[in-house]
Backbone bond lengths (Angstrom), bond angles and torsions (degrees), N, CA, C in turn:
res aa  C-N    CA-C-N  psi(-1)  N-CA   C-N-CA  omega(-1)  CA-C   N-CA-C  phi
1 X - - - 1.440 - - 1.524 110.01 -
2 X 1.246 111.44 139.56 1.675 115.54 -179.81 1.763 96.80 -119.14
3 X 1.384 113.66 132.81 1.836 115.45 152.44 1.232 104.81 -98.60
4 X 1.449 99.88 144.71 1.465 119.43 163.65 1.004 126.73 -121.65
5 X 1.396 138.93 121.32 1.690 135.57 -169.85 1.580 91.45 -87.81
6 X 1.422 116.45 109.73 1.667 101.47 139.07 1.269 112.58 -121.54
7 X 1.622 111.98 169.93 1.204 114.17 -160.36 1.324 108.25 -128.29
8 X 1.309 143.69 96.24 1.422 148.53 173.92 1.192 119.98 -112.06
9 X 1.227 127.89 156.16 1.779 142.02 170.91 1.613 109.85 -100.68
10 X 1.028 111.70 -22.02 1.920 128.02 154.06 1.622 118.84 -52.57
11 X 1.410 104.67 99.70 0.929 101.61 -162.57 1.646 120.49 -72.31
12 X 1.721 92.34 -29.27 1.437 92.37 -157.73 1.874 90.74 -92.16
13 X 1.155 114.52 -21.41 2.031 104.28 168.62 1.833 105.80 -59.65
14 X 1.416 116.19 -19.70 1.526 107.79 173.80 1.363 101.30 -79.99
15 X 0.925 128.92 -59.80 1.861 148.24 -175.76 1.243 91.16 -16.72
16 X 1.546 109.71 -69.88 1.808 130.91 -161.22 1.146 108.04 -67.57
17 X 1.380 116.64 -53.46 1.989 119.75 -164.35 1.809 109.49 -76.39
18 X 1.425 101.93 -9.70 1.858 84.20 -167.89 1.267 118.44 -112.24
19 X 1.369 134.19 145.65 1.389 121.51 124.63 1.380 130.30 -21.55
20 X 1.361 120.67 -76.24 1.375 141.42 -168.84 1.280 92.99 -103.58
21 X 1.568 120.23 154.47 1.497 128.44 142.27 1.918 115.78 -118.14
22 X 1.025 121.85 158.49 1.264 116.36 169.17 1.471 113.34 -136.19
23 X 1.323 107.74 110.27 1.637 104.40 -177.80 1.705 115.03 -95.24
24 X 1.391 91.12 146.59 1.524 98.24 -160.22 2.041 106.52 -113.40
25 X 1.101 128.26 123.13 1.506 144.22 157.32 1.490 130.30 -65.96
26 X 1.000 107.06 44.43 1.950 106.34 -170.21 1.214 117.24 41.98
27 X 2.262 78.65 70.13 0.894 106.87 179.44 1.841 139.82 93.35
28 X 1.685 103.40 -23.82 1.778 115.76 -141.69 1.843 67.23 -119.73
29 X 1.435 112.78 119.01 1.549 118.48 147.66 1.290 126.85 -39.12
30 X 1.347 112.30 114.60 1.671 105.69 -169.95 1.591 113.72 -109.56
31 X 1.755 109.33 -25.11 1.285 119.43 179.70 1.889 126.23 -151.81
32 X 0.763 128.17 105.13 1.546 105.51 -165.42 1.790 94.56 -123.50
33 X 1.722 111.88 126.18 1.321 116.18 -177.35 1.381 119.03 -178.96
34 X 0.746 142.89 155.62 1.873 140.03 171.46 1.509 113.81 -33.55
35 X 0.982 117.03 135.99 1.448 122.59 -161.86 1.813 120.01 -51.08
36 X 1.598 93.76 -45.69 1.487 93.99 176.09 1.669 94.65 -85.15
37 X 1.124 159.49 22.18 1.060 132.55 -168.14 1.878 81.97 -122.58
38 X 1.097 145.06 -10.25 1.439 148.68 142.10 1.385 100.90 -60.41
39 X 0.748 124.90 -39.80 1.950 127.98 -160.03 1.807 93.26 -78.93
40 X 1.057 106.47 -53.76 1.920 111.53 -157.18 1.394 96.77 -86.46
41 X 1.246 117.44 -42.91 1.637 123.93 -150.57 1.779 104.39 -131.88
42 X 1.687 127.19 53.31 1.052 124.06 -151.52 1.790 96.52 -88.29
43 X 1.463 96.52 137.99 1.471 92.42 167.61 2.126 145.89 -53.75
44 X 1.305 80.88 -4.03 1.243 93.72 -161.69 1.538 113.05 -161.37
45 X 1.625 117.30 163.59 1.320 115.88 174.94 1.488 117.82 -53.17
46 X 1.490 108.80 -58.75 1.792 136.74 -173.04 2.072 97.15 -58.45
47 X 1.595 94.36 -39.37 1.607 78.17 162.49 1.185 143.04 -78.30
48 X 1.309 109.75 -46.42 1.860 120.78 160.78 1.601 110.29 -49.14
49 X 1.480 122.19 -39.21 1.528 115.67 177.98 1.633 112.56 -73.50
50 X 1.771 120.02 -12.53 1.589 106.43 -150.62 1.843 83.15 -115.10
51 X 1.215 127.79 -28.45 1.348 136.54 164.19 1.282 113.12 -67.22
52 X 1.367 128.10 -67.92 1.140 123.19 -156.98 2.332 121.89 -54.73
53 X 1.162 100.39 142.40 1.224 96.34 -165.55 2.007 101.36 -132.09
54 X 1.322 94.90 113.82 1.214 165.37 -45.73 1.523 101.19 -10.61
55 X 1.397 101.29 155.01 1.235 111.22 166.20 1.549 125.08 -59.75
56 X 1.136 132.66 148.75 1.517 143.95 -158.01 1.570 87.77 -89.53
57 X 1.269 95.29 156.03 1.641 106.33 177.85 1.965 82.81 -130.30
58 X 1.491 105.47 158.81 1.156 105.50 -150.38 1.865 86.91 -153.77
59 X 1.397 117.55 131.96 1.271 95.81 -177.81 1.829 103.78 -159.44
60 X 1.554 146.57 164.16 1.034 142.19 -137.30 1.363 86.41 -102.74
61 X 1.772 123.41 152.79 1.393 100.45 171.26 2.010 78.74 -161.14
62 X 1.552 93.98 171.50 1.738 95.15 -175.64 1.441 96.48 -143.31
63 X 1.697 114.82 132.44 1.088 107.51 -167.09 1.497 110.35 -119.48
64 X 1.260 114.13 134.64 1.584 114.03 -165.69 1.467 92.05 -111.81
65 X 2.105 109.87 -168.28 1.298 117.09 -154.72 1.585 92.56 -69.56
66 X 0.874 140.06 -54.55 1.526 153.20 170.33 1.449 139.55 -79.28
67 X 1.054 99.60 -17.12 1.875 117.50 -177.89 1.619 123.80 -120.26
68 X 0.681 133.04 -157.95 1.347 144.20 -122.38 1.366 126.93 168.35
69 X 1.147 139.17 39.66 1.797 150.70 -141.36 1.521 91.65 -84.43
70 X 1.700 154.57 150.03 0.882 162.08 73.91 1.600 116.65 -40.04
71 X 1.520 96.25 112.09 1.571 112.06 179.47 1.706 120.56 -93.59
């Protein structure tokens, strides 16, 4: 077995080339796992927004016994 560190901001040349991916936060490890398993099952907000393709739209919302409010 050989590892290889490469390092791209391309999401979908990481998607394709890896086993593993590890996404990084300025700097602070935020997720490290098989590419779709970041993609489907992302650890985090900054991950679902920096993976996701199209980008995720993300928005405030309040949820009561029955509803659903977008703020």
């Amino acid at each position: 077995d050989t590892t290889i560190i490469y390092v791209t901001q391309n999401q979908a040349e990481a998607m394709t080339m890896s086993d593993r991916i590890a996404v990084l936060n300025k700097g602070e490890l935020q997720q490290i796992a098989p590419p779709l398993t970041c993609y489907n099952q992302p650890a985090n907000r900054f991950v679902a927004g920096f993976i996701g393709s199209p980008s995720m739209n993300f928005f405030d919302a309040t949820v009561g016994d029955d509803t659903l409010d977008a703020n």
